[in-house]
C-alpha positions as CSV (number, residue, x, y, z in Angstrom):
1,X,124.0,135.5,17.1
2,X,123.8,139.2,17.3
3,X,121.7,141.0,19.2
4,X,120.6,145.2,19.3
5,X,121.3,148.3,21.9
6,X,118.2,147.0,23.7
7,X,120.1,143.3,24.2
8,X,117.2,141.5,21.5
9,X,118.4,138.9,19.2
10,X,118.1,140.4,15.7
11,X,119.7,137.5,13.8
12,X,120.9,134.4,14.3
13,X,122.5,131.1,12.9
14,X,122.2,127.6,12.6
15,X,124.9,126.6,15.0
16,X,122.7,129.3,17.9
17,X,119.7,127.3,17.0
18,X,121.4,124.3,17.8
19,X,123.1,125.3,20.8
20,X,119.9,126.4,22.1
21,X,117.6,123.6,21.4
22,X,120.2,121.1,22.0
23,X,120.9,122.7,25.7
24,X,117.1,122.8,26.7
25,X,116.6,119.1,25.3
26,X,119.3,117.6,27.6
27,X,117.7,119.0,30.8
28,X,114.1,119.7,30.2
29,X,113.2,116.4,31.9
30,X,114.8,117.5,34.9
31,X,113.4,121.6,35.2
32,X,110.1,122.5,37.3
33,X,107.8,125.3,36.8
34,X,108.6,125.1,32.9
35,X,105.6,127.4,31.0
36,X,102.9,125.8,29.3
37,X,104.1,127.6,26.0
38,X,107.4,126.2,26.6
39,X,106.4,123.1,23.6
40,X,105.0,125.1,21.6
41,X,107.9,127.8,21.7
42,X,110.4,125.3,21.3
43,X,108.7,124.0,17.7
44,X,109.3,127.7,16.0
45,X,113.2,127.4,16.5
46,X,112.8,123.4,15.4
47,X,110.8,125.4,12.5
48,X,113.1,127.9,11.9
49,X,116.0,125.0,12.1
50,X,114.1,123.9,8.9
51,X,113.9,126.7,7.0
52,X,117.6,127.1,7.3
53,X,117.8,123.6,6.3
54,X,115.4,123.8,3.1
55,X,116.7,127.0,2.2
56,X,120.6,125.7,1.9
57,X,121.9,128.6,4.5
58,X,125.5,127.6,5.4
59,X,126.6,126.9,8.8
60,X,127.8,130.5,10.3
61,X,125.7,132.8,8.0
62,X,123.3,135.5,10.2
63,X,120.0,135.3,9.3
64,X,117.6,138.4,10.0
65,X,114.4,137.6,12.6
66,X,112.3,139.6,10.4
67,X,113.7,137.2,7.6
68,X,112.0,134.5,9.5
69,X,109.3,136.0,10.4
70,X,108.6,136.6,6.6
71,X,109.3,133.3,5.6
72,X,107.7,131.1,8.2
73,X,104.9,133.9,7.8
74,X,104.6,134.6,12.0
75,X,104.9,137.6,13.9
76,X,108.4,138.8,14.5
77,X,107.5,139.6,18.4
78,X,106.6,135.3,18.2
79,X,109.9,134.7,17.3
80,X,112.0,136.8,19.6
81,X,109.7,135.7,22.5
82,X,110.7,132.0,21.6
83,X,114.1,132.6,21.7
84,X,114.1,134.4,24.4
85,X,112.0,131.7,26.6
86,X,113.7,128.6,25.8
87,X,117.0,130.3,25.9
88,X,116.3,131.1,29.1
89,X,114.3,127.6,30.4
90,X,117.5,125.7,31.7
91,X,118.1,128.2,34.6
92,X,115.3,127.1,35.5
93,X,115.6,125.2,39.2
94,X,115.4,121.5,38.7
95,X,112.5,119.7,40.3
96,X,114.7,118.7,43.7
97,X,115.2,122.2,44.1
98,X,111.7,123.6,43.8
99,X,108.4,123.6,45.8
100,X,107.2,121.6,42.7
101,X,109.6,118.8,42.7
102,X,109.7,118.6,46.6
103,X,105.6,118.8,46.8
104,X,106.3,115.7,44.8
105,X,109.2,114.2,46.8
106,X,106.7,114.3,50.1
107,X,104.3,112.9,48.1
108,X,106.1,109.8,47.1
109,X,107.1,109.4,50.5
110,X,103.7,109.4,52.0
111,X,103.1,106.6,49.9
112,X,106.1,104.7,50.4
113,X,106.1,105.0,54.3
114,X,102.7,103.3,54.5
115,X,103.5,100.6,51.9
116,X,106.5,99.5,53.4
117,X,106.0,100.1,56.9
118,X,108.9,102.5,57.3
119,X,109.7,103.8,61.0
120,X,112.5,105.0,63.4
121,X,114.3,101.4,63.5
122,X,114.1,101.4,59.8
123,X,116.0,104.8,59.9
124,X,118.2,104.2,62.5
125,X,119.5,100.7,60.3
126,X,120.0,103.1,57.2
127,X,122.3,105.9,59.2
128,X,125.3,104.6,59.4
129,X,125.4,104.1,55.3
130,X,124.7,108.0,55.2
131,X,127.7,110.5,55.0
132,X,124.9,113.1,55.9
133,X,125.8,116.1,58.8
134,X,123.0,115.8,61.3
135,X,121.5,112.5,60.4
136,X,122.6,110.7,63.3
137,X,120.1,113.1,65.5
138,X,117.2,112.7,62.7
139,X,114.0,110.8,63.1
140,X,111.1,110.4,61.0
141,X,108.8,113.1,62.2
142,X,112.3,115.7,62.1
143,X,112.4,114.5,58.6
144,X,109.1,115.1,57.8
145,X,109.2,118.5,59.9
146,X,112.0,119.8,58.2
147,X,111.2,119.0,54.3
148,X,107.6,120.7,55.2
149,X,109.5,123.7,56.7
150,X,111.3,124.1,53.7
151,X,108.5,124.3,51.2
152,X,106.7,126.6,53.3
153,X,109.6,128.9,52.8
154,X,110.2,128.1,49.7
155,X,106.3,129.5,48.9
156,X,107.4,132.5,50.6
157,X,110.6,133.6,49.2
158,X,110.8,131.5,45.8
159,X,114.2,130.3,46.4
160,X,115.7,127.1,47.3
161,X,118.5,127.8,50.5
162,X,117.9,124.8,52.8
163,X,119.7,124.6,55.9
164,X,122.1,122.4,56.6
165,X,119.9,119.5,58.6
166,X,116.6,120.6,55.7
167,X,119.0,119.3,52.7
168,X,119.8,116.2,55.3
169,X,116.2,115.5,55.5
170,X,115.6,115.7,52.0
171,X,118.6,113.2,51.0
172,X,117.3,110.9,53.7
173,X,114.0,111.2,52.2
174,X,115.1,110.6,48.7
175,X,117.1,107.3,50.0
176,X,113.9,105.8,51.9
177,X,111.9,105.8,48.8
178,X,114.3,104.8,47.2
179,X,114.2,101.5,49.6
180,X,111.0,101.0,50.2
181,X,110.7,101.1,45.8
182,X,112.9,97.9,46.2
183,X,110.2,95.7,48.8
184,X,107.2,94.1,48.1
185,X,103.5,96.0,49.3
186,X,103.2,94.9,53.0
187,X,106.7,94.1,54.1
188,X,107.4,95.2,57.8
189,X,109.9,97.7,59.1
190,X,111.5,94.3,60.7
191,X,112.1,92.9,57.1
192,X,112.7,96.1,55.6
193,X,115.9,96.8,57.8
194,X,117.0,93.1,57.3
195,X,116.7,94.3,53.5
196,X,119.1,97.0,53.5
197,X,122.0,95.3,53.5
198,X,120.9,93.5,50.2
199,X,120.0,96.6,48.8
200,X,123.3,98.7,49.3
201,X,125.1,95.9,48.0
202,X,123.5,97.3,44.8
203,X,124.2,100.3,45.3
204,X,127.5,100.7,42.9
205,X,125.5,98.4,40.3
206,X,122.9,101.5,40.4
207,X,125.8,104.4,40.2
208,X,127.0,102.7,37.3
209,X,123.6,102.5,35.9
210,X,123.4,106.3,36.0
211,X,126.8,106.7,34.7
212,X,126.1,104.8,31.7
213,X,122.9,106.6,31.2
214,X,124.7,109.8,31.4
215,X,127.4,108.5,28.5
216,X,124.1,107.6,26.5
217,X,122.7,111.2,26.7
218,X,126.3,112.5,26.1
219,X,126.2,110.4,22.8
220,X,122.9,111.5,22.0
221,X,124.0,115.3,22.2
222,X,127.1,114.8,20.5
223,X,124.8,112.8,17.9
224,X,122.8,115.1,17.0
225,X,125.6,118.2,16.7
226,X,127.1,115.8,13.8
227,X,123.7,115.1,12.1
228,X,123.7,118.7,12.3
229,X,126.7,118.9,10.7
230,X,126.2,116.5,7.9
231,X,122.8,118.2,6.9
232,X,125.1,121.2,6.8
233,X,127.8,119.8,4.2
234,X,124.7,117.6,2.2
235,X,123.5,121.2,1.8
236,X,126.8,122.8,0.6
237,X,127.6,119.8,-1.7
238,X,124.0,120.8,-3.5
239,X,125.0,124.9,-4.0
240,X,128.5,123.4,-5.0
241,X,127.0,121.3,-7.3
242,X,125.3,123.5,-8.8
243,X,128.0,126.3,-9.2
244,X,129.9,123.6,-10.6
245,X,127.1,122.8,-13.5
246,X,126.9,126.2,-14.1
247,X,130.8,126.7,-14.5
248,X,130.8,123.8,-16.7
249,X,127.6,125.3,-18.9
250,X,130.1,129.0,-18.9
251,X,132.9,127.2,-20.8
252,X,130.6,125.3,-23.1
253,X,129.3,128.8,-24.0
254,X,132.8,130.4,-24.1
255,X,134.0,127.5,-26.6
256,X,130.5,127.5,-29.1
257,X,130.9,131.7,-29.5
258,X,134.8,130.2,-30.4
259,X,136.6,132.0,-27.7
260,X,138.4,128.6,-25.9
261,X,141.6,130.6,-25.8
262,X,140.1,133.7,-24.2
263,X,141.0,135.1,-21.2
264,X,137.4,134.9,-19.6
265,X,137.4,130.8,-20.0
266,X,140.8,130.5,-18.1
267,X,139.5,132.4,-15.3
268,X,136.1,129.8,-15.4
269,X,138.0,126.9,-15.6
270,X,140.2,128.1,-12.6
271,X,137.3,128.8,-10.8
272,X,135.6,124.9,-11.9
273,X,139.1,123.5,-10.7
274,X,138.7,126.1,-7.1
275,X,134.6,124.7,-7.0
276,X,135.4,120.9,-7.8
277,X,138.3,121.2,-5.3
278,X,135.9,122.6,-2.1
279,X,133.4,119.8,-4.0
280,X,135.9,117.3,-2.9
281,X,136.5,118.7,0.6
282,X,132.6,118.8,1.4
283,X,132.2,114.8,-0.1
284,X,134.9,114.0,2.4
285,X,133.7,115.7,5.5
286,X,130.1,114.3,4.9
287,X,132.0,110.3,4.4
288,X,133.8,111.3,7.8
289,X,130.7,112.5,9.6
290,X,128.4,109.9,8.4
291,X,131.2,107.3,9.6
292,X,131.1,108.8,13.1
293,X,127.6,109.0,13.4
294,X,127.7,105.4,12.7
295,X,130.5,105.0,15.7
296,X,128.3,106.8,17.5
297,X,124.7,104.8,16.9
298,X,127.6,101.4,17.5
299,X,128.3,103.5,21.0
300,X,124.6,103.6,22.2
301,X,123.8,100.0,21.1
302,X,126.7,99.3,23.5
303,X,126.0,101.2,26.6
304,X,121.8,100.2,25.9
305,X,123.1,96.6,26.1
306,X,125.8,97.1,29.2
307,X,122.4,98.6,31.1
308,X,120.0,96.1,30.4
309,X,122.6,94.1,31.9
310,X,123.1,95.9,35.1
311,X,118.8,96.2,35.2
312,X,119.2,92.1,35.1
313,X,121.9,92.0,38.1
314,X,120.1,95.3,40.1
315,X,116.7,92.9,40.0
316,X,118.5,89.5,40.6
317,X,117.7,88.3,37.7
């Protein structure tokens, strides 16, 4: 990736597009406040991916915006904006950390207090499970105080720097839906507290839940960098095909006009035996990739079946 005086991106390869795309993709679930032109940025680098692709550009080669531009038949200033924008996306706060995502978060629990009944007992059962500073002092209405606080200043200066006891409240928060997600509509504070214990014997099934999920995405990312990959060298193996036919055609030529012994068809053929040679090196990478794509897909059937698993044991089933 280069980029001008000014700090613009004037050109750019395969392996940036990637990078870029791949980097948005494994978080964009997770960001608030992402642009409504975010989807429709993020197609002209997948479109640009495929020109490279269709046009046989080799991994590592610059390509020109205005080459783009000309091809996919957009304005340059389109293109550079795109770039720019989802480079940019995954700073973007996650949805915890925004007046978005906590909006939400009081939301939920607004809900979940008045379907399962939850009330100072119910929080007083939970604190001792909670390695929280501050939580010991913390009842509902403090909770709810201190999480509304926070998103009114928030509003006011755009950034997310709880206090101490406002980040307690928000992890308490989090952990009480997560509760009351777990009990059946109606179900007293009484019964509720009575299920806790049943519920945080759970809770290492659920952390290894979200570890496995995390391997899956992993897989996912890695995935798609060697699919990448294997276009790449299924592309090279066509241009080295090709050389190679044409090579081939040269000494044909070379030996009808009669000159076999020449000096000009010794160089050819050393440059066929060069081209067949980097043929041979390309038809091996793409057997290697394709086998660890296929390690890779085994991987994900794996860790898919080791979760459904631990959904089976979470819901005592």
């Amino acid at each position: 990736m280069k980029k001008n005086a000014q700090g613009q991106i004037v050109s750019i390869t395969s392996t940036d597009l990637l990078e870029i795309l791949t980097t948005w993709n494994a978080v964009k679930g997770n960001k608030a406040g992402v642009p409504e032109s975010a989807n429709a940025n993020e197609q002209i680098l997948r479109d640009m991916m495929l020109m490279l692709r269709r046009n046989r550009v080799r991994d590592g080669t610059e390509v020109q915006i205005m080459q783009f531009a000309q091809i996919l038949e957009r304005d340059p200033l389109d293109l550079f904006a795109a770039l720019l924008q989802i480079k940019q996306l995954p700073s973007l706060p996650d949805k915890g950390e925004s007046v978005e995502g906590l909006t939400q978060l009081t939301a939920s629990w607004t809900r979940a207090k008045a379907r399962a009944q939850i009330d100072d007992k119910v929080l007083d059962a939970l604190k001792p499970q909670l390695n929280l500073p501050g939580v010991d002092k913390l009842s509902i209405a403090q909770m709810e105080s201190s999480v509304y606080s926070l998103i009114s200043t928030m509003k006011s200066t755009g950034e997310y720097r709880p206090t101490e006891f406002q980040a307690a409240a928000v992890a308490v928060m989090q952990q009480l839906i997560g509760y009351a997600e777990n009990v059946s509509d109606g179900v007293s504070g009484e019964s509720m507290i009575r299920a806790l214990d049943m519920f945080d014997n759970q809770r290492p099934l659920q952390e290894e839940l979200k570890l496995q999920q995390a391997s899956k995405e992993r897989l996912f990312k890695d995935m798609a960098r060697s699919q990448n990959l294997l276009d790449g060298q299924n592309a090279a193996v066509m241009l080295q095909q090709t050389k190679v036919e044409k090579l081939e055609k040269d000494i044909q030529n070379e030996i009808s006009a009669g000159r076999q012994q020449g000096t000009a068809i010794q160089v050819i053929r050393h440059e066929l035996e060069l081209s067949q040679e980097q043929l041979g090196v390309h038809l091996t990478e793409i057997k290697r990739l394709a086998a660890e794509i296929d390690e890779q897909k085994l991987k994900i059937a794996a860790i898919d079946q080791k979760m459904q698993e631990l959904l089976k044991r979470i819901k005592g089933r």
